[in-house]
C-alpha positions in Angstrom: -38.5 26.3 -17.6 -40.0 25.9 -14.0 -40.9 22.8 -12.7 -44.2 21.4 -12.1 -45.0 20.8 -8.5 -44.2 17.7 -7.1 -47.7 16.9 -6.4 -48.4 16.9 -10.1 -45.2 14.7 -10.8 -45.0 10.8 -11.7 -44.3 8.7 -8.5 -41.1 6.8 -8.5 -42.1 3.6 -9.8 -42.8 0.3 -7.5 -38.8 -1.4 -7.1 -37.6 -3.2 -4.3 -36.7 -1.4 -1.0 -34.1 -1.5 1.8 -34.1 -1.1 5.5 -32.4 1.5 7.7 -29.3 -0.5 8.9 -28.3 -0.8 4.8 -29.3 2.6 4.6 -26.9 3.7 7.4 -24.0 1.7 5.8 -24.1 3.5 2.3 -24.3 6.5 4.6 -20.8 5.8 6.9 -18.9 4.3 4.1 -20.0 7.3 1.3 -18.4 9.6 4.4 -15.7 7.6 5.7 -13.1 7.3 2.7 -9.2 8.4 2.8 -9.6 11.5 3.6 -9.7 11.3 7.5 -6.8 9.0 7.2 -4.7 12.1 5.1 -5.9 15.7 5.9 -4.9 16.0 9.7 -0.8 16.2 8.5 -1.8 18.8 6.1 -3.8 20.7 9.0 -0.8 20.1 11.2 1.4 21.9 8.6 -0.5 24.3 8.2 -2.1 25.4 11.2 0.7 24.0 14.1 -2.1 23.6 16.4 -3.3 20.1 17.8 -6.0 21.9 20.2 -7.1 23.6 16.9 -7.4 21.2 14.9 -9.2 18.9 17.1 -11.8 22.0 17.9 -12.3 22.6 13.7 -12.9 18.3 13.5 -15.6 18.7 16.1 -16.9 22.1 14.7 -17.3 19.9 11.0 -19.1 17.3 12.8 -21.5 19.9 14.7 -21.5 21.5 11.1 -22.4 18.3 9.4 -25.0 17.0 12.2 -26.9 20.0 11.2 -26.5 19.8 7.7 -28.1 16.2 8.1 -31.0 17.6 10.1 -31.8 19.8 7.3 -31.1 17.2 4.5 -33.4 15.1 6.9 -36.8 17.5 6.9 -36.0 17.3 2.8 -35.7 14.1 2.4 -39.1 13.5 4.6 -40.5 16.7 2.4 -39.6 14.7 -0.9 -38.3 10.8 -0.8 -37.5 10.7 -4.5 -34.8 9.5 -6.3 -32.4 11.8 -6.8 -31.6 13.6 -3.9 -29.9 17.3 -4.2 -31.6 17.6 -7.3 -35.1 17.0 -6.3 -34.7 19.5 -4.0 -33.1 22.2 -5.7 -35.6 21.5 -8.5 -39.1 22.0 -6.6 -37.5 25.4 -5.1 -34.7 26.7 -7.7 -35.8 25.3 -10.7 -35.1 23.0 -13.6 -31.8 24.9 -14.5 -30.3 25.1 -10.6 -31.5 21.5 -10.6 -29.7 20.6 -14.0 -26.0 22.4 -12.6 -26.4 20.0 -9.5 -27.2 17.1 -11.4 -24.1 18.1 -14.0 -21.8 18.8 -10.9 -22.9 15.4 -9.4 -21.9 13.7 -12.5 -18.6 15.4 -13.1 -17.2 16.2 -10.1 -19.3 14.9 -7.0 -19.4 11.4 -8.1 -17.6 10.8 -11.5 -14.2 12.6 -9.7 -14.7 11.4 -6.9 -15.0 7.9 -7.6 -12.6 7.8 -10.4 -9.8 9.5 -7.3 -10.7 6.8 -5.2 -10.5 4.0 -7.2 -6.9 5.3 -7.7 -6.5 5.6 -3.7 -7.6 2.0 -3.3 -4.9 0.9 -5.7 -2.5 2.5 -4.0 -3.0 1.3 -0.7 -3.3 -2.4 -1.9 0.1 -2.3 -3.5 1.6 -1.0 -0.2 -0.6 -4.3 1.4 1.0 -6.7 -1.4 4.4 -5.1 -2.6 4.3 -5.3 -6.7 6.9 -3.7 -8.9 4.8 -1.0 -10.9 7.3 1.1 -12.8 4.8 1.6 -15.4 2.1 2.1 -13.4 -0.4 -0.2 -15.3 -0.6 -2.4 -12.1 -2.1 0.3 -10.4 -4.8 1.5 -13.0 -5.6 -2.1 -13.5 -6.3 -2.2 -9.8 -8.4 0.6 -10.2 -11.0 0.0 -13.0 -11.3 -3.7 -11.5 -12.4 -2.6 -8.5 -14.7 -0.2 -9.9 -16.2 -3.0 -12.6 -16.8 -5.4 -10.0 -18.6 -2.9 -7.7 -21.0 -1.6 -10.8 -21.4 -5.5 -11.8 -22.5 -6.1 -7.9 -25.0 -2.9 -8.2 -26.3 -3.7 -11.6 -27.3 -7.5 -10.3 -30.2 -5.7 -8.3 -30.7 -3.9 -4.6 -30.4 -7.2 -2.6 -26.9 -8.0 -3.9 -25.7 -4.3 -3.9 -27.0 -3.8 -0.2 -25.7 -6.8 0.8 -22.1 -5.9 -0.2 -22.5 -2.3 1.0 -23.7 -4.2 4.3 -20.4 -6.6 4.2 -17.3 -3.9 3.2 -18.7 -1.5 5.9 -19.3 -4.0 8.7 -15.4 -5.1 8.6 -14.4 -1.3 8.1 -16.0 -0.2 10.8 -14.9 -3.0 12.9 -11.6 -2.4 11.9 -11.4 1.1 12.4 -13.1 0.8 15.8 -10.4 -1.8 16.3 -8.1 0.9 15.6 -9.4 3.5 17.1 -9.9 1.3 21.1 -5.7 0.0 20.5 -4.9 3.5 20.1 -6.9 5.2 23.4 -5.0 2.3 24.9 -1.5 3.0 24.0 -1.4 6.3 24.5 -3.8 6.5 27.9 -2.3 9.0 29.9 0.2 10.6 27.2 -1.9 13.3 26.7 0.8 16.2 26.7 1.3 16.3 23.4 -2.3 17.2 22.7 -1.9 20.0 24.9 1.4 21.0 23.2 1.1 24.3 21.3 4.3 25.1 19.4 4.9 28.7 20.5 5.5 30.0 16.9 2.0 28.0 15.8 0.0 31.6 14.7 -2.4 30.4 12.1 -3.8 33.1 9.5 -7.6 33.0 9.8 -7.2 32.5 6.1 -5.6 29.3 6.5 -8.0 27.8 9.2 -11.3 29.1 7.2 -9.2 26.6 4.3 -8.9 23.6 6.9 -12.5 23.7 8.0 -13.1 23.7 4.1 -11.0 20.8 4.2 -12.8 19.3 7.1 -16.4 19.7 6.2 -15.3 18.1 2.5 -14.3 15.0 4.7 -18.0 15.3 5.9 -19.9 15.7 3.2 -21.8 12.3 2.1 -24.4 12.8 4.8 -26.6 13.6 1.8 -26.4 10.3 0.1 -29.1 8.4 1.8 -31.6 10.6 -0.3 -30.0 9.8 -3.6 -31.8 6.4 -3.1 -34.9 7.7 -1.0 -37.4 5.8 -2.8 -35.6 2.4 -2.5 -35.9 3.0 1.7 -38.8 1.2 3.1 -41.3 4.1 4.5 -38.3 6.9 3.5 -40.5 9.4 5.5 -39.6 8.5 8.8 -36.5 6.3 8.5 -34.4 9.4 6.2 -34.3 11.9 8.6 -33.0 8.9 11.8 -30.4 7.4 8.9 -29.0 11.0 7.9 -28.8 12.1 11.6 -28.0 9.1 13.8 -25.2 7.7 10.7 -23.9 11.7 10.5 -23.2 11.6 14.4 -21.2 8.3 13.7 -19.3 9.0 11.6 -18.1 12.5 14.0 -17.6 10.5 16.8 -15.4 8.3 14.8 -13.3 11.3 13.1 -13.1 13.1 16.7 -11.5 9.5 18.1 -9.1 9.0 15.3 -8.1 12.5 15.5 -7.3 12.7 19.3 -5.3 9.3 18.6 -3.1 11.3 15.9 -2.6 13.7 18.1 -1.9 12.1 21.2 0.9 9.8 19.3 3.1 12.1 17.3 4.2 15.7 18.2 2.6 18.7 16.0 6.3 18.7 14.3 6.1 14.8 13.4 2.9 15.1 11.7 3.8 18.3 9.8 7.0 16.1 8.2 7.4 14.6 4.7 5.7 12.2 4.0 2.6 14.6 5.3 -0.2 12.5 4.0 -0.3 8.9 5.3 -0.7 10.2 8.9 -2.6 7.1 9.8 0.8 4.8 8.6 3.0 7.0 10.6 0.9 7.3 14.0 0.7 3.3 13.6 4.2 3.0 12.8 5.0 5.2 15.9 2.6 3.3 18.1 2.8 -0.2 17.0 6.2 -0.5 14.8 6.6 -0.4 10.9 4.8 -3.9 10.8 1.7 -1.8 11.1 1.6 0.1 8.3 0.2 -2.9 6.3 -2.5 -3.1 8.5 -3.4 0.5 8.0 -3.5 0.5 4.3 -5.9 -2.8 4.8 -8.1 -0.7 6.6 -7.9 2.4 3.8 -8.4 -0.3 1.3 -11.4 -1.4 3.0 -12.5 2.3 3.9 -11.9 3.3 0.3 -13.8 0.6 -1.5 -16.9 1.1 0.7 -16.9 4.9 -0.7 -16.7 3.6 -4.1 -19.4 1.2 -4.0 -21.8 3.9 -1.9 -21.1 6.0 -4.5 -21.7 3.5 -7.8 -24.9 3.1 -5.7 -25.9 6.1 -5.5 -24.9 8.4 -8.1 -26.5 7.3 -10.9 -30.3 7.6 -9.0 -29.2 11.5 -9.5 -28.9 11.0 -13.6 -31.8 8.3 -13.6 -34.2 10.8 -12.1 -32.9 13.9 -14.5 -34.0 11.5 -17.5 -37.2 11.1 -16.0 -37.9 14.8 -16.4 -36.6 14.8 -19.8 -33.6 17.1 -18.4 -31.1 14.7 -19.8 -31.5 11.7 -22.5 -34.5 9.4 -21.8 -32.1 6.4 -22.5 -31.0 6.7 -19.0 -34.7 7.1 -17.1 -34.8 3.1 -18.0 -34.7 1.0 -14.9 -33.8 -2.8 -15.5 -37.0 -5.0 -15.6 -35.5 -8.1 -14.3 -33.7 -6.6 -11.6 -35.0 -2.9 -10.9 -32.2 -1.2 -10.9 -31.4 1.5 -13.5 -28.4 -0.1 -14.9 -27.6 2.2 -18.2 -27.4 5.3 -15.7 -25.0 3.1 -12.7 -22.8 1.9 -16.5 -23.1 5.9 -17.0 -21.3 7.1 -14.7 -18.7 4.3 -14.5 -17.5 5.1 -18.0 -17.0 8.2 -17.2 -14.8 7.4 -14.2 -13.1 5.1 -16.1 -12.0 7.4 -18.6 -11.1 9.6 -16.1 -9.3 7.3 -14.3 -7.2 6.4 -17.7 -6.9 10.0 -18.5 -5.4 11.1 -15.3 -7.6 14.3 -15.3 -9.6 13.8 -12.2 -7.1 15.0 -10.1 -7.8 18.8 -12.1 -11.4 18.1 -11.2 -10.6 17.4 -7.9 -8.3 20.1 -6.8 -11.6 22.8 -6.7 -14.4 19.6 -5.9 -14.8 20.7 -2.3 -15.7 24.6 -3.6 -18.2 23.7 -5.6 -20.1 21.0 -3.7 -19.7 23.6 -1.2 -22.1 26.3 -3.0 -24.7 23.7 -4.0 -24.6 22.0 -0.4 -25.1 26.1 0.5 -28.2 26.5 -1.9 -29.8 22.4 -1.0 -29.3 23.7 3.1 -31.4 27.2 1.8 -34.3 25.1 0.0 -35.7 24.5 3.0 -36.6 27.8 3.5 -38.8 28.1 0.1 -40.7 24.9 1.1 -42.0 25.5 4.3 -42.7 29.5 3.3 -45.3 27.1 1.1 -46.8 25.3 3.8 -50.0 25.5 4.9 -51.2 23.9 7.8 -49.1 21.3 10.1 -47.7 18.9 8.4 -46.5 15.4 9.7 -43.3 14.7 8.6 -40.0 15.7 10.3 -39.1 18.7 11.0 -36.0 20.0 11.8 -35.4 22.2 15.2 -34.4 25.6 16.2 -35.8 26.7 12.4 -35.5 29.6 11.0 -32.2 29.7 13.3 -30.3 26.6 12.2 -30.6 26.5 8.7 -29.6 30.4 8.9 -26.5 29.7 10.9 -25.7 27.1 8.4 -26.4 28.5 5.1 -24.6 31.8 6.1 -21.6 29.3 7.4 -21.5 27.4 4.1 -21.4 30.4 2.0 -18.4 32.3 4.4 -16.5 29.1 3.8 -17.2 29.4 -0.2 -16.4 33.2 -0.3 -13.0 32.4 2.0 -12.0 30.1 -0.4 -12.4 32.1 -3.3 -10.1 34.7 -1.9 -7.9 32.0 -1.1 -7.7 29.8 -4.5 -9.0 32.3 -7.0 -7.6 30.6 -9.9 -9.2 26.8 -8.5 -12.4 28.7 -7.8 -12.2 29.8 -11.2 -12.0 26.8 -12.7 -14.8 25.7 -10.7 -17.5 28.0 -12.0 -15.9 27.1 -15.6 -16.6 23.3 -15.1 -20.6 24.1 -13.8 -21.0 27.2 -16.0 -20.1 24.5 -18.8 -23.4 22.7 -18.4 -25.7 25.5 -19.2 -25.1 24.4 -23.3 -26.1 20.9 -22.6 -29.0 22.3 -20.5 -30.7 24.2 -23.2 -29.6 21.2 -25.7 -31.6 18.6 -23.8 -34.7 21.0 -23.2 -35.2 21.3 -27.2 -34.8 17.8 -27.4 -37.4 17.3 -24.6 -39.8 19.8 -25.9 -39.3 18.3 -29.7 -40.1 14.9 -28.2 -43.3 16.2 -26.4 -44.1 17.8 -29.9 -43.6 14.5 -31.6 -45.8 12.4 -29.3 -48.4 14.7 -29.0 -48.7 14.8 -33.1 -48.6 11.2 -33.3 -51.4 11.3 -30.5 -53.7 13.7 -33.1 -52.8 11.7 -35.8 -53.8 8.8 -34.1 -57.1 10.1 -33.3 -58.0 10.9 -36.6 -57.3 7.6 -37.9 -59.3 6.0 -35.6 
């Protein structure tokens, strides 16, 4: 079933807006979560090599500053609801569209949140100490956090931008904070960034994995379309929010990175335990004392990610409804408030049950793969829209085209076809998990196209009564 153009579409419908400085906080927080305080031991395990790894952070940031100037030109090209799947829908189709939208719900966001929610726990019991041999502390932890969050968002924009506004203010400040105490311990000590262990011969098989890993810790730089038609004049202010929040947030990760690096040897951050690198480097820096203050700042990190995402998520499934790709029970936005509540409740069931479950941590273990190939296919949509345009048109544009998005696309798909190779069996498992979605697909277009049948007999009948 192919789309009809945009043009010919129904406008988002009249709801309250927010400025660019909210905007660029749902941005930062829905990028900055636990992974850059975690996936630099594994790097240093794997690879051996601080130079390198500092070169494949900055290459993800150049990779991700690109990314955002082509996610800019489509936002500007479309501010609707919904993002990816706009996009993918006006130049791929209603089906394309659909696997996004189902990828979004179970993996991008329902995963994702539900494995965060479970990081933030985790971090606040190592900030107050509580006997958990059960474990029931934790996942009570957990689903509070994420309740309160979806309460916040379902009271209306104001109240959800405003707490998006507060958690990522203090993060930042407290990762900036850590961030200008570390440059300052370790001024001068820069040998051991310039330290290459002489047996440190990475496989390029392992270092095309790692930038995988890096660029997942990027992705989010999207996320400000998701909610493109609650941004006042989305046109102009998407492109400046996606680019100016995406370089950020890589000046940020380059910083943090040069500080693990500069405080503990190669061989330090490659020991058990290898993934709270940010609690070691502060232990090492600062004294065991500090680790408290680190998980703070995770907690903080972590529960901006999960309120950026319980934001914007569930514009991806509200704007599916609306084209009758999914139930119409979800295209309902609250008329007191303007938010579209049943979608936002949506998706936090399902990352509750996930979270109760345990299986999000399956989902996750092939997540970066497969946001990988659609991020790949929303970077190529550009291409089909402006081999459509006629004339010159006013909104941005991103530069060095046809070159840029070329460099990218091919980039994102090398990384994709690397880690198949790799992880066979997880890539395997990813294609099974989208692939899974082409059922419900056709399912909801009968029941769209029985609906239409419905209302346009009731129309006739209508008529002839009358």
């Amino acid at each position: 079933m192919t789309p009809p153009p945009a043009s010919s579409r129904r406008p988002d419908p009249p709801h309250a807006t927010i400025g660019w400085f909210t905007a660029v906080c749902l941005l930062v927080s829905n990028i900055i979560g636990g992974g850059i305080f975690t996936t630099t031991g594994l790097m240093a395990r794997d690879l051996g090599d601080p130079l390198l790894i500092l070169l494949l952070w900055s290459v993800g940031g150049l990779f991700a500053i690109g990314g955002a100037m082509i996610y800019g030109e489509l936002g500007s090209r479309l501010p609707h609801a919904g993002g990816d799947y706009v996009y993918l829908r006006e130049t791929y189709g209603s089906l394309v569209a659909f696997l996004s939208g189902w990828t979004s719900f179970t993996i991008g966001f329902g995963a994702a949140v539900a494995a965060s929610a479970i990081s933030f726990s985790s971090y606040a019991l190592r900030v107050i100490p509580v006997e958990d041999g059960q474990g029931w502390h934790a996942t009570g932890l957990s689903l509070a956090l994420l309740w309160i969050v979806t309460l916040v968002h379902c009271r209306g924009i104001g109240t959800g931008g405003l707490l998006q506004r507060l958690i990522t203010s203090i993060k930042v400040l407290a990762i900036g904070g850590l961030i200008l105490a570390g440059l300052y311990t370790v001024a001068g000590r820069w040998e051991l960034l310039a330290a290459v262990p002489q047996q440190a011969h990475p496989a390029p098989g392992a270092t095309a994995v790692a930038l995988v890993i890096v660029i997942y810790c990027y992705l989010g730089w999207n996320v400000a379309g998701f909610i493109a038609a609650e941004i006042t004049d989305p046109e102009r202010t998407l492109p400046r929010v996606m680019i100016g929040g995406t370089i950020f947030v890589t000046a940020v990760y380059v910083l943090l990175n040069v500080v693990y690096l500069s405080a503990l040897s190669i061989a330090s951050l490659a020991q058990e335990p290898i993934v709270p690198v940010a609690e070691k480097v502060a232990s090492a820096l600062w004294g065991s004392g500090s680790g408290r203050v680190v998980a703070f700042i995770l907690c903080l990190s972590i529960a901006g990610a999960v309120s950026a995402m319980t934001w914007a998520g569930p514009r991806v499934y509200w704007a599916m409804a609306r084209d009758g790709a999914i139930s119409p029970w979800l295209a309902t936005r609250n008329p007191r408030t303007g938010v579209p509540a049943r979608a936002i409740l949506f998706q936090t069931c399902w990352a509750s049950a996930l979270i109760l479950s345990g299986t999000f941590e399956q989902l996750l273990v092939y997540s970066g793969l497969v946001l990988a190939f659609f991020m790949a296919l929303t970077l190529s949509a550009l291409f089909r829209l402006r081999r459509g345009e006629s004339g010159r048109s006013l909104h941005y544009r991103a530069p060095l085209y046809p070159v840029l998005p070329a460099i990218l696309v091919t980039g994102a798909f090398a990384l994709v076809l690397a880690s198949v190779i790799q992880r066979p069996a997880e890539s395997l498992y990813g294609a099974a998990t989208v692939l899974s979605g082409i059922p419900f697909y056709y399912f909801w277009q009968r029941s769209s196209k029985t609906r239409e049948l419905q209302a346009a007999q009731k129309v006739r009948q209508q008529g002839r009564s009358e």
